[in-house]
N, C-alpha and C positions, 0 to 999 in steps of 0.2 A: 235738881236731879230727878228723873222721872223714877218712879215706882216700877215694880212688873210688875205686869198687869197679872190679873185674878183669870188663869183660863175657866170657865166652868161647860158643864157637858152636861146636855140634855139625860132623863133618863132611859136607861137602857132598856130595848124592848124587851120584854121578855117571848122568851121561846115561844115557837108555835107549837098549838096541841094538835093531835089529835081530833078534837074537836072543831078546832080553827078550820084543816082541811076539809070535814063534812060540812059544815056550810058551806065553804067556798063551793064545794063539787054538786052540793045539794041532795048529800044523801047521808044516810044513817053514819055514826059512828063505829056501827059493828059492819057495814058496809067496807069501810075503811081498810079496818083491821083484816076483812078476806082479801081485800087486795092486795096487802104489805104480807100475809101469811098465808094463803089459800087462793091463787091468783086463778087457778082452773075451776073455783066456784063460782066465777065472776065474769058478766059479758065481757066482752074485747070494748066495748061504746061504753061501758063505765068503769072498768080498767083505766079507760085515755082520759076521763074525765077527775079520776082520783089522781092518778099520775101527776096530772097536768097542775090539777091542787098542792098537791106537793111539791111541784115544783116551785111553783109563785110563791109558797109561804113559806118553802123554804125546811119544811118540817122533818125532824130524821125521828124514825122511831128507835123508842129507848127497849132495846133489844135485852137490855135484864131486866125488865119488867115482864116481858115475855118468856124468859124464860121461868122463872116464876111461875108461872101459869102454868107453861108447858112443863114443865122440868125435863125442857131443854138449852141447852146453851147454843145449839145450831154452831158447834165449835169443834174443830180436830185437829190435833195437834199430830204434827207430822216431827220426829227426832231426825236429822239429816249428823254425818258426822263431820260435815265441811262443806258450806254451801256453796264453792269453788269447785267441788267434785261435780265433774261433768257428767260422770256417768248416771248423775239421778237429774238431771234436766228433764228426760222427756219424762221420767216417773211422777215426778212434780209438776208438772207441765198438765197431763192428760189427768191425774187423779183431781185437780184444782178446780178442771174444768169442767169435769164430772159432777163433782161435789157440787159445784156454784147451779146447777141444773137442779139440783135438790136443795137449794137454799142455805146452805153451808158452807163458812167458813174456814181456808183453812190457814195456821198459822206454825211457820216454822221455828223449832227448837235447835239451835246448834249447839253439839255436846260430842265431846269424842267418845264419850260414854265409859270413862276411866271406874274401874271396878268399884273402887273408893267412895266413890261419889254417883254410883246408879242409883241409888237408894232416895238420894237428897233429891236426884234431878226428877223420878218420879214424884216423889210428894211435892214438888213443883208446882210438875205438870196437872196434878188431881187436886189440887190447888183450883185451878183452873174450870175446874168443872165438863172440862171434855165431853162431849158424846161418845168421842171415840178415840183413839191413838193408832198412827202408822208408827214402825220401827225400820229403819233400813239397815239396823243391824242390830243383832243376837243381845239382850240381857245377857249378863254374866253373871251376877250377884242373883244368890238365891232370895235372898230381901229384896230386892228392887222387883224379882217376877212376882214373890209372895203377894205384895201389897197390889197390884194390877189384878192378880187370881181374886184374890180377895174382893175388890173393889167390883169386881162383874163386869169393867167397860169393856167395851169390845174393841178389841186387838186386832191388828195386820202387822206382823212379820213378813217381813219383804226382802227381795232380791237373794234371799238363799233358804235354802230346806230344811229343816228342823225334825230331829227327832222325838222331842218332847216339847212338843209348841206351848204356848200361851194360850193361840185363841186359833186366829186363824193365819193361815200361811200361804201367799205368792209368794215363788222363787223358782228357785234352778241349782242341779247340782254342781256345785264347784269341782266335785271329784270324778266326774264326768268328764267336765270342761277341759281340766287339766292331763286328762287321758288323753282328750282328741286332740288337742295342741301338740302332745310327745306322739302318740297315731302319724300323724299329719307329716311331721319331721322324719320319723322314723321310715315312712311309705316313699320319700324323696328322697331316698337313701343316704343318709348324712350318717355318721357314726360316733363323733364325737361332737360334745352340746355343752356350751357356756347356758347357763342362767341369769339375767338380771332382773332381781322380783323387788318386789316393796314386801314390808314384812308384817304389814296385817291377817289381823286372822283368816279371812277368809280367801285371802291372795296363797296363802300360810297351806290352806289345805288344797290347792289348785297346784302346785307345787309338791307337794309329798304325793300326789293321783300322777304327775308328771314324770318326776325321778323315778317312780316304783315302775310306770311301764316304760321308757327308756329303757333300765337295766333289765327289766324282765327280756326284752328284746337283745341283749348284750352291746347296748348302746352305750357307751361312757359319757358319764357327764363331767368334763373336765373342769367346773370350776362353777360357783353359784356367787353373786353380787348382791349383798341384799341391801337396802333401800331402805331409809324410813320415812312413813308414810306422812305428811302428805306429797306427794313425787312429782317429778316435772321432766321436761325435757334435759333439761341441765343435768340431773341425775342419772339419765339415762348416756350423756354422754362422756361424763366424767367415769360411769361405771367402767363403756368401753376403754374408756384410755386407758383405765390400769389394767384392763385385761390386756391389752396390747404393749403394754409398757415392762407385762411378765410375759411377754411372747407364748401366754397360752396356746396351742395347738387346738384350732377347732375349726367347724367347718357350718358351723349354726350357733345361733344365740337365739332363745326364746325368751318372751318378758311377761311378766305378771299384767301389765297394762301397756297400750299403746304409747302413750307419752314416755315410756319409756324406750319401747321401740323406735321411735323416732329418733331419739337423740343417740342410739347406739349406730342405726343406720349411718347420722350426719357423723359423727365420730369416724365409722368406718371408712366412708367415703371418704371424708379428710386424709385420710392415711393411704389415702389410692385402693382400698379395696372395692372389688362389684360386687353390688349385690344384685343378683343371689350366687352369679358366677363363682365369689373366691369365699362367700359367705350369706348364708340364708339369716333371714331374721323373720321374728312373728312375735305379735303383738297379742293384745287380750282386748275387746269392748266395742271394737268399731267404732271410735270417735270421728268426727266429723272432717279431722283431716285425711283420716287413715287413705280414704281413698283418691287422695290426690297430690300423696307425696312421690317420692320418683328415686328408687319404683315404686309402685303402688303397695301398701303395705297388708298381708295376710294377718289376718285377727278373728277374734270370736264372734259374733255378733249377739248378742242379748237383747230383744227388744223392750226398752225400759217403758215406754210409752203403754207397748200390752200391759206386763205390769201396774204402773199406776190404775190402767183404768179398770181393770179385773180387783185390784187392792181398791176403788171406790165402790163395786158394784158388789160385792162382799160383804165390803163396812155397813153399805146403806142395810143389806142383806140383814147385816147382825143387828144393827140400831132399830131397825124394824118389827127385830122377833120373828123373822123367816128365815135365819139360819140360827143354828145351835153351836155352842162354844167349842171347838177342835172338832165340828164338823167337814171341816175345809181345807186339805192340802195343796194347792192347786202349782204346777210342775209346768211354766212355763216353757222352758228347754232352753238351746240354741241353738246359733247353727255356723259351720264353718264358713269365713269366706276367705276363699283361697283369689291370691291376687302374684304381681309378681316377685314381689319380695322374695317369696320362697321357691 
C-alpha cells in the first residue's frame, strides 16, 4: 500500500518593501514615498518609473504606517441608512470621486441610525480613526452628536437643513419642497388630495409643509397612506388599492417619493383610471424612471450629485483647516419638474 506522499512548499517570499521598489526604479526611498503620497512633487518620467516598479514587485504601501506619520488615516466614513436607497447614488457616486482626487478613501457605514444605538454606531465609527464623517441623515441622540462635538472631526450633514448643525451642512429644505408639491397641485386645480407617504422623518416633515398649505388654500385632503420605510413600488400599489377599495373621492394623489408614485399610477391604471384625466399623481426625487413611465411622472428634482460633490469640497475644506466648524450652511434647493402625470 503506498503512503501519501509528504507535499512540501518552497518558502514563502516575503513582501516587497518599499525599499525593493527604489532599487528597481533606481531612486531614493523617499523618492518613492512622494510618488505613493505627494505625486505633484514628482516628474511625470519618474512617476512611470516608480509606478512601473510597483508594479513588477508587486508592493502595496502599508497605509497605517503612514498614517502614523501623518496623523492621517486618508479615511471617510460616509453613514447611508440603506444602501438600496437610490436617491444617495449620485451623492455617493460624485463625493467618492472627489475624494479619490485628493487621495482618500471612502467607506460606507449602513445603519438606520435607530436612537438607541447612535451612540454605539459613533464610537464605531471613531474607532476607526476617520479624517472625516458624511451623515445623510440627522443624529437624534444628544450623546451620539456630543461625542463627534467633542471629538473635533469634521462633519457633513447632508441632504436636509439643520438648525443646530454639528459641523457643516449640504442640504435643502424639506419644508419647502413639500409646499411646492401641494403649490403645484393646488395651481392645477384639483381640490380634493389622497396622500401616499413613507413615514420617515424627513418625508414626515415634507408632509406636514404639504397638508398645512393644501388646507391653507381650502383644499381637502381626503385621506393619507403611510408607508414604512424602506418603500417600493409594491407599496405604492397596494396603498392605491385600498384607497380605491374605500371608494375615497379624489381627484390627486401626491407621494413622498417616486417609487411610490409609480406603483399608485399602475394601480390606477389597473382599475381603468387616466392619468392625469380622471386622476393626477406626483412624486418626490426624480428617479431615473420617473421620466419614462407613461405618462411621464411630475416629481421634485434634488440634485444628489451637486450635493456629494459640494459635501467633498467642504470636507476637504474642513480637514485642511480652511474652513471653521458651523461655518458652512450650504442650501442646495430644488426644482420642480412638471411632466404629464399631473
Amino acid at each position: 500500500m503506498l503512503e501519501n506522499p509528504v507535499i512540501t512548499t518552497g518558502p514563502k517570499s516575503a513582501p516587497a518593501t518599499l525599499d525593493d521598489v527604489a532599487k528597481m526604479a533606481k531612486v531614493s526611498p523617499i523618492t518613492v514615498s512622494r510618488v505613493i503620497n505627494r505625486p505633484e512633487l514628482v516628474s511625470e518620467k519618474t512617476q512611470k518609473k516608480v509606478r512601473n516598479a510597483i508594479r513588477k514587485t508587486g508592493y502595496v504601501p502599508n497605509m497605517l504606517a503612514g498614517a502614523l506619520v501623518s496623523q492621517r488615516s486618508r479615511l471617510i466614513i460616509v453613514v447611508v441608512p440603506n444602501i438600496a436607497n437610490r436617491a444617495f447614488v449620485d451623492t455617493i457616486t460624485q463625493l467618492g470621486q472627489r475624494l479619490a482626487t485628493a487621495r482618500y478613501q471612502l467607506l460606507l457605514s449602513q445603519s438606520d441610525l435607530a436612537h438607541s444605538s447612535e451612540a454605539e454606531l459613533i464610537d464605531a465609527i471613531l474607532a476607526r480613526r476617520p479624517d472625516g464623517i458624511v451623515l445623510t441623515r440627522q443624529l437624534q441622540s444628544p450623546e451620539a452628536r456630543d461625542k463627534l462635538i467633542a471629538r473635533g472631526i469634521p462633519v457633513v450633514e447632508t441632504w436636509e437643513l439643520t438648525q443646530d448643525p454639528i459641523d457643516t451642512v449640504v442640504g435643502f429644505s424639506h419644508e419647502a419642497a413639500g409646499q411646492a408639491m401641494a403649490e403645484h397641485i393646488i395651481a392645477r386645480g384639483h381640490r380634493r388630495v389622497s396622500l401616499v407617504w413613507s413615514d420617515d422623518a424627513r418625508a414626515t416633515r415634507r408632509r406636514q409643509a404639504c397638508v398645512d398649505t393644501l388646507r391653507a388654500a381650502c383644499v381637502e385632503v381626503v385621506a393619507c397612506e403611510l408607508e414604512a420605510v424602506p418603500v417600493n413600488m409594491g407599496n405604492g400599489r397596494e396603498a392605491m388599492a385600498r384607497l380605491l377599495a374605500a371608494k375615497v373621492p379624489m381627484d390627486a394623489v401626491i407621494c413622498s417619493i417616486d417609487l411610490l408614485a409609480q406603483g399608485v399610477m399602475a394601480e390606477a391604471q389597473a382599475n381603468g383610471l387616466r392619468v392625469p384625466q380622471d386622476l393626477a399623481v406626483m412624486g418626490f426625487g426624480n428617479l431615473e424612471f420617473a421620466a419614462h413611465t407613461h405618462p411621464r411622472l411630475s416629481t421634485v428634482n434634488v440634485d444628489g450629485g451637486r450635493i456629494g460633490l459640494r459635501t467633498a469640497e467642504l470636507l476637504l475644506q474642513r480637514i485642511e483647516g480652511r474652513l471653521g466648524r458651523r461655518e458652512q450652511v450650504e442650501d442646495v434647493g430644488f426644482s420642480l419638474v412638471v411632466r404629464e402625470s399631473t
